[in-house]
C-alpha positions as CSV (number, residue, x, y, z in Angstrom):
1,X,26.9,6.2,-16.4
2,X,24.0,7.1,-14.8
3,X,20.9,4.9,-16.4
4,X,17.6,6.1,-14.9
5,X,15.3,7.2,-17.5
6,X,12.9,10.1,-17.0
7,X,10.1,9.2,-19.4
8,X,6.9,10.7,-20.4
9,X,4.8,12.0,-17.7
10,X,1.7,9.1,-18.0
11,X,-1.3,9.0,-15.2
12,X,0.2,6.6,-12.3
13,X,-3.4,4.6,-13.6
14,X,-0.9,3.2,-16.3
15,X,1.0,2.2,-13.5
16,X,-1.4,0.4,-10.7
17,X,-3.4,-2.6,-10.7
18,X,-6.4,-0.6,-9.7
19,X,-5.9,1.3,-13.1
20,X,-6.7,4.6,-11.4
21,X,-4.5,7.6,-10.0
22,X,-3.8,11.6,-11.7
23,X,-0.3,12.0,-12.7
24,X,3.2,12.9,-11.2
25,X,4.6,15.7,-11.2
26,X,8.0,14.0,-12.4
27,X,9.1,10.5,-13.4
28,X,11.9,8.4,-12.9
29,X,12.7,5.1,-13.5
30,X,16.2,3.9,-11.6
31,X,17.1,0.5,-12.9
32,X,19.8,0.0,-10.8
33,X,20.1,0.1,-6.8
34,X,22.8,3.0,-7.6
35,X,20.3,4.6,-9.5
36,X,17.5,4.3,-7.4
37,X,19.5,5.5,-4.6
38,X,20.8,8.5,-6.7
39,X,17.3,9.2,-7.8
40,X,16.0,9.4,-3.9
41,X,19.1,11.7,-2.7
42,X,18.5,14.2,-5.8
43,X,14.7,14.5,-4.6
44,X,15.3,14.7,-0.7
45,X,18.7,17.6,-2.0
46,X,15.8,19.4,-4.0
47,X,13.0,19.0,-0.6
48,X,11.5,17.4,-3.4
49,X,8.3,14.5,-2.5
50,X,9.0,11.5,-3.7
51,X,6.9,8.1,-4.3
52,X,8.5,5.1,-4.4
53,X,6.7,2.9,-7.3
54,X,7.2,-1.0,-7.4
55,X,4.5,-3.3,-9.2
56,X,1.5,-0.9,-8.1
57,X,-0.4,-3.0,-6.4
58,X,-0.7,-2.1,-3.3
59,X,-1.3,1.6,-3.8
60,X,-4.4,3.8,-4.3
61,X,-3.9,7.1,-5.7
62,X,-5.8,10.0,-5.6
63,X,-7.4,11.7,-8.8
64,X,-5.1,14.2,-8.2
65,X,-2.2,12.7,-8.5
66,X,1.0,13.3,-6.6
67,X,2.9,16.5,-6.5
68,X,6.5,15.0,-6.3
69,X,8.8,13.2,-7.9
70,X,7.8,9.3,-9.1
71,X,10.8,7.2,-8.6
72,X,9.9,3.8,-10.3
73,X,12.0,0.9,-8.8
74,X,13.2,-0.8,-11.9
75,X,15.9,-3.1,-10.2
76,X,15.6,-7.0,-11.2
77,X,17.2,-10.3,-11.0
78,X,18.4,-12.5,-8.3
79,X,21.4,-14.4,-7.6
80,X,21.8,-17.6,-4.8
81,X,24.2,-18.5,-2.6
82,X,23.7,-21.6,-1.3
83,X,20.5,-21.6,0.6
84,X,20.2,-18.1,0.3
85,X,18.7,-16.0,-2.2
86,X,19.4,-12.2,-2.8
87,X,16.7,-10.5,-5.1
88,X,16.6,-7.0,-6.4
89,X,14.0,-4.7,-5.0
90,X,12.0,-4.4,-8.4
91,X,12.2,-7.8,-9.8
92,X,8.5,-9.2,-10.1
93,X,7.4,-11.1,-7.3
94,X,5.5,-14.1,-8.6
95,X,8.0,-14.1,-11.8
96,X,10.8,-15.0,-8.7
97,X,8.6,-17.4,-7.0
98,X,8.2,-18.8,-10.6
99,X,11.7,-18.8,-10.7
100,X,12.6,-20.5,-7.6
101,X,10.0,-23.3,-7.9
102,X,11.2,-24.2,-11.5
103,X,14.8,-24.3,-9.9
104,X,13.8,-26.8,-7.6
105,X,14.1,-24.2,-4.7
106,X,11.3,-23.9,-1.9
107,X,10.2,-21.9,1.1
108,X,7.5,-19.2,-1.2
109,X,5.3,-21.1,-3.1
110,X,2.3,-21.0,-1.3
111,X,2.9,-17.1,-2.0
112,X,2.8,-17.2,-5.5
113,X,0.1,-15.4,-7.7
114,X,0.5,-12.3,-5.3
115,X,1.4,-8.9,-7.6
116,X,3.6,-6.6,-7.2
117,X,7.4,-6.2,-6.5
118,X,10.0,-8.2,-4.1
119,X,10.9,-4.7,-2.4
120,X,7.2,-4.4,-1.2
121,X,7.0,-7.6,0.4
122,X,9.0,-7.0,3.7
123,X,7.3,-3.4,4.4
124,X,3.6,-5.1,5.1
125,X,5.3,-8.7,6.0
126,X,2.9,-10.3,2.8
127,X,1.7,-13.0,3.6
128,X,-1.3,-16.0,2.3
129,X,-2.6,-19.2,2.8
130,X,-0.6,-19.4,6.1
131,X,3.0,-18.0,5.2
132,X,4.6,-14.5,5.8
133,X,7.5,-13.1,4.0
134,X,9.5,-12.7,7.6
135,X,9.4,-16.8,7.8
136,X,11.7,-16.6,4.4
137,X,13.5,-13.1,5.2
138,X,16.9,-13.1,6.4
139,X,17.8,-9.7,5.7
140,X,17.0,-6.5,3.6
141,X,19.2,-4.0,2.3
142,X,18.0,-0.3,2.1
143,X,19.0,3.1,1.4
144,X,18.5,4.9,5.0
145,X,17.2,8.3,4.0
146,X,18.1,10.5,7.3
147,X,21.0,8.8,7.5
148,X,22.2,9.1,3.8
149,X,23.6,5.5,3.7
150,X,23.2,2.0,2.4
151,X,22.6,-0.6,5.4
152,X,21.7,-3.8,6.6
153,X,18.5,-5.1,8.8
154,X,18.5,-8.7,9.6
155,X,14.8,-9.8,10.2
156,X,15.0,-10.1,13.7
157,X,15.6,-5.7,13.1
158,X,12.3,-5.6,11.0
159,X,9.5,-5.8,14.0
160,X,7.8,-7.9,11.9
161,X,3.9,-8.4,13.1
162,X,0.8,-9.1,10.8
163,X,0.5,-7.5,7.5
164,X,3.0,-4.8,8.8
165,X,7.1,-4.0,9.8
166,X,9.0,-1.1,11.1
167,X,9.4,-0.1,7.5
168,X,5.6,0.5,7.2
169,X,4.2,3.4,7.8
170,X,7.6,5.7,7.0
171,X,9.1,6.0,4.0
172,X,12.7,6.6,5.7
173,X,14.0,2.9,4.6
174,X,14.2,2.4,0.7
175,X,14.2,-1.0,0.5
176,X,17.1,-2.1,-2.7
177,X,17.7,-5.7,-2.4
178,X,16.1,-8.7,0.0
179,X,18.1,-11.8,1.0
180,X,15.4,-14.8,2.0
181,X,16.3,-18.5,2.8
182,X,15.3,-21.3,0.9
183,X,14.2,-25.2,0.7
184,X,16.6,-27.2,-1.2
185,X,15.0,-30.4,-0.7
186,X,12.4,-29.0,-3.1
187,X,9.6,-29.6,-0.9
188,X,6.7,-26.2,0.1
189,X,7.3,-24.8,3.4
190,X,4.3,-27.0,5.8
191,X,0.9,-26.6,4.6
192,X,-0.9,-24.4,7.4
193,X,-4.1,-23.1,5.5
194,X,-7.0,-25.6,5.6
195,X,-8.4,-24.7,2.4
196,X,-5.3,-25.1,0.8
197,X,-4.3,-29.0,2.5
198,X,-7.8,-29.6,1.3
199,X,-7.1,-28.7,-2.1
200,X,-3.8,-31.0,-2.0
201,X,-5.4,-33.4,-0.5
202,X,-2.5,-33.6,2.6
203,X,-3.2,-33.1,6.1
204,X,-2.1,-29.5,8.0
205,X,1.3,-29.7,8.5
206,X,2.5,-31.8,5.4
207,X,5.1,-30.8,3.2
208,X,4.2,-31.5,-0.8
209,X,6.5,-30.9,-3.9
210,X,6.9,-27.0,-4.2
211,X,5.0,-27.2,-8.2
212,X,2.3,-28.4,-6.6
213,X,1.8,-26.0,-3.9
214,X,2.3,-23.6,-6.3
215,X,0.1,-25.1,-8.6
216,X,-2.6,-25.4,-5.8
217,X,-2.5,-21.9,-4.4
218,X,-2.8,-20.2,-8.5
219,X,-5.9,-22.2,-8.8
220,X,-7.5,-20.8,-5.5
221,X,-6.6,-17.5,-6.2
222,X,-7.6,-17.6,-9.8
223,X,-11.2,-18.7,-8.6
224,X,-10.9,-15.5,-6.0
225,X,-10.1,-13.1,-9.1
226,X,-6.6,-12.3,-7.5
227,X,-4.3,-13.2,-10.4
228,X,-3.8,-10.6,-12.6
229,X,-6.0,-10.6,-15.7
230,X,-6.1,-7.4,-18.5
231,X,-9.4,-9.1,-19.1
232,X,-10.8,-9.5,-15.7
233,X,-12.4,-6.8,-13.8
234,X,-12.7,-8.3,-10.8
235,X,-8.5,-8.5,-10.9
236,X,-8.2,-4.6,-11.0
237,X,-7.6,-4.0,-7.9
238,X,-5.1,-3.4,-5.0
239,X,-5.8,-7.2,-3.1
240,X,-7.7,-7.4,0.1
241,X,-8.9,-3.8,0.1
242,X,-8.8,-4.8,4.3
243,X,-6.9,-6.6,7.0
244,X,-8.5,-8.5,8.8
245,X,-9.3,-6.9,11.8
246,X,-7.2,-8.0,15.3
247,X,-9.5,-7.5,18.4
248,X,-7.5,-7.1,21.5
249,X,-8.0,-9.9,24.4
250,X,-9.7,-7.8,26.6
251,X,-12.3,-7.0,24.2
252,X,-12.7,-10.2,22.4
253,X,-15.1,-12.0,24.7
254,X,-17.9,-8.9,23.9
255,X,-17.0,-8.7,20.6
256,X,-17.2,-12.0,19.3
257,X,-20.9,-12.3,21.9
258,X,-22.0,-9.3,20.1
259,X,-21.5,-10.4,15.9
260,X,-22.9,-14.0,17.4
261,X,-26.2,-12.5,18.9
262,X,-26.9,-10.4,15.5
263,X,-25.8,-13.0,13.0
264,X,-27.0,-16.4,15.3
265,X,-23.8,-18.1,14.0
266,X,-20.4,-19.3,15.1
267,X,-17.4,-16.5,14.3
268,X,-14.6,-17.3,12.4
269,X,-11.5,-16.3,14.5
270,X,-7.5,-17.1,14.9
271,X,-5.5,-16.4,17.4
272,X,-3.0,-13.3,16.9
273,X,-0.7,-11.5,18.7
274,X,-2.2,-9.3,21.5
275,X,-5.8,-10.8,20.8
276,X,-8.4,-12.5,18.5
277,X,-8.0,-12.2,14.5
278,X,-11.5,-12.2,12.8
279,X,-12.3,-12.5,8.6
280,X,-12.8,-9.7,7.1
281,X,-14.4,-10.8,4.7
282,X,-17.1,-12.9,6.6
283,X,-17.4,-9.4,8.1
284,X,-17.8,-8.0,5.5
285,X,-20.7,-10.1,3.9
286,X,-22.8,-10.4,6.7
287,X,-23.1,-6.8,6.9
288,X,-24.9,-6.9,4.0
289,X,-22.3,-6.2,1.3
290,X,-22.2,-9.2,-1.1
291,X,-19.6,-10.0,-4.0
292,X,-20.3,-8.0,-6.7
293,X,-22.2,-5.0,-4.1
294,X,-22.2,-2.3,-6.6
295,X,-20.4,1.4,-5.9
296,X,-21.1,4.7,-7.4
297,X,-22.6,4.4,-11.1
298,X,-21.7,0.7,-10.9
299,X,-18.1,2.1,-12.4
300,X,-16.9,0.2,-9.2
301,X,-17.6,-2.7,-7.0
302,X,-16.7,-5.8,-4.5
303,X,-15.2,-8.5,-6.5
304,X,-17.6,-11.1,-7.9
305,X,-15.3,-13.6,-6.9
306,X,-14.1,-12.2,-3.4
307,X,-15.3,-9.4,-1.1
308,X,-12.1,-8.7,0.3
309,X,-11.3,-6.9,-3.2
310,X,-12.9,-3.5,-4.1
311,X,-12.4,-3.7,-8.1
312,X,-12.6,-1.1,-11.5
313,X,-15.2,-1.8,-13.5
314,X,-13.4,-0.2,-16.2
315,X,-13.8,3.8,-15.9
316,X,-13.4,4.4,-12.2
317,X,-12.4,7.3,-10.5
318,X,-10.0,6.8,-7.2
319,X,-12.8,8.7,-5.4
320,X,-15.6,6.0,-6.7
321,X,-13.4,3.7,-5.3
322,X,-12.8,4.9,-1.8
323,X,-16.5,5.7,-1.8
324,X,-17.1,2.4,-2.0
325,X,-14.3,1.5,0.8
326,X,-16.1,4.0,2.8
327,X,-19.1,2.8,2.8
328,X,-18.5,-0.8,3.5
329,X,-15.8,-0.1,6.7
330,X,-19.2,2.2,8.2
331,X,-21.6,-0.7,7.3
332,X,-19.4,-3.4,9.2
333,X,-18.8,-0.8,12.5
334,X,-22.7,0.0,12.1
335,X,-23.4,-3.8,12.5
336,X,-20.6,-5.4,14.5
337,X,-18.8,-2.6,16.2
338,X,-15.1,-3.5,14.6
339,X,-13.5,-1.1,12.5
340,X,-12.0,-2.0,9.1
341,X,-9.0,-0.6,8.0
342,X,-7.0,-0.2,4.6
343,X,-4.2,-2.8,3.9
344,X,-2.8,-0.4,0.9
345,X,-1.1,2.7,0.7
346,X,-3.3,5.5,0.1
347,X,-1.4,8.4,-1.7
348,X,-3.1,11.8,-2.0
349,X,-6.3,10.4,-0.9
350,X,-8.3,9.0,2.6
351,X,-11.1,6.7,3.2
């Protein structure tokens, strides 16, 4: 039997961690893989759009809505085998890390506290204080929409980079399960992030009890307003509102000179793949945008804790919001001459 549910039509604001988008046009809620790939074939049969819905947090939708079909991935749990673990595309994220470090299992604690859904994870290759997803991932299962099948891409098949994957960008891949390898030795993967080791108390490189990571990395992102709070403001949101920006080698030398001269301070900057990674949010704040820099009618604003996070105050609109985005992306080219650029999806809607 068949068990998606097709519920009452609600605003997708009940449904992201911004609290703001219109409503759907339909809604269904597939809490099985089967069901989520019967929902998927149904719309693509019907040339219907469809909008794949996981934990919400990583989306920004317009005040329009969307005018398609809202297929909410509803498939949870996980199962291990040996030092693998497969986990269904809807289970909650942090509620498996959770799960995993209570079990003695390691590899993803220093990703806990992050919202959202275990299928989202490979598409952006999440990542925080110094892990990525594609370090874990050994494989992810999807429903291949121009092909009409079920497959298999190891990780080496996912073109995994930073904050991105071949799945990003296209919504051809439905992502249904992902495999990821574990610790059994019940130690974090090595501690990379400086804040972090400080935090600890380790050196980089050390390897600490997985609870303890964990513990660690809630604190710091509690103190950042990026663990989910009903009563928080500055935890409506979608995350980092931007990556941070990768400037290629060739252009790197200027670049960094330039933000240097106008700030008359040292630049923050990582190596990355193809050229030099700078902070957005160091960008972000010497431009003259400070946590808690107010948007339209103060109904939106940076976090008070963190200005990588553009948050709700409580009776946003989506185009407050990207108002907001816009305006701080423009300040940071004005000044520094890099452009910003939107980690989540934007549905019906453009900054």
């Amino acid at each position: 039997m068949n068990s998606a549910r097709t519920p009452a039509l609600p605003k997708l604001a009940a449904y992201t961690t911004l609290r703001l988008g219109g409503p759907a046009r339909r809604f269904v809620s597939a809490v099985t893989s089967e069901d989520l790939v019967a929902a998927v074939r149904e719309a693509d049969a019907a040339g219907e759009p469809v909008l794949l819905l996981g934990g919400g947090s990583n989306l920004v939708v317009g005040d329009a809505g969307f005018d398609g079909t809202l297929v909410e991935v509803a498939n949870t749990g996980w199962r291990r085998d040996g030092e693998h673990v497969e986990v269904q595309a809807g289970q909650n994220w942090d509620a498996f890390v959770a799960g995993l470090v209570e079990a003695g299992l390691g590899g993803l604690e220093c990703l806990s506290g992050i919202p959202g859904s275990v299928g989202a994870t490979p598409i952006q290759n999440v990542g925080a204080y110094g892990c990525e997803v594609a370090e874990s991932i050994v494989s992810v299962e999807l429903y291949d929409r121009g092909t009409r099948e079920v497959r298999t891409l190891k990780a080496d098949e996912l073109g995994f980079a930073y904050r991105t994957s071949v799945l990003k960008g296209t919504d051809t891949g439905v992502v249904l399960s992902v495999r990821f390898e574990v610790r059994e030795d019940g130690l974090s993967a090595p501690i990379r992030y400086a804040e972090l080791a400080r935090t600890l108390g380790v050196g980089i490189g050390a390897r600490v009890p997985a609870a303890d990571a964990r513990s660690a990395v809630l604190e710091l992102r509690r103190g950042k307003g990026m663990v989910l709070d009903p009563a928080d403001h500055d935890t409506w949101s979608a995350g980092s509102f931007f990556t941070n920006p990768i400037v290629p080698w060739a252009e790197a030398e200027a670049v960094v000179k330039r933000i240097t001269e106008t700030v008359g301070a040292e630049v923050p900057q990582y190596p990355a793949d193809g050229g030099v990674k700078l902070s957005a949010a160091w960008l972000i704040e010497r431009a003259g945008f400070a946590k808690g820099y107010p948007g339209p009618g103060n109904r939106v604003s940076l976090s008070t804790k963190h200005t990588l996070a553009l948050t709700n105050r409580g009776d946003a609109t989506t185009e407050d919001l990207l108002a907001l985005a816009r305006e701080v992306r423009d300040g940071v080219h004005e000044r520094f001459g890099v452009r910003l650029h939107p980690e989540p999806l934007l549905i019906n809607c453009v900054i």
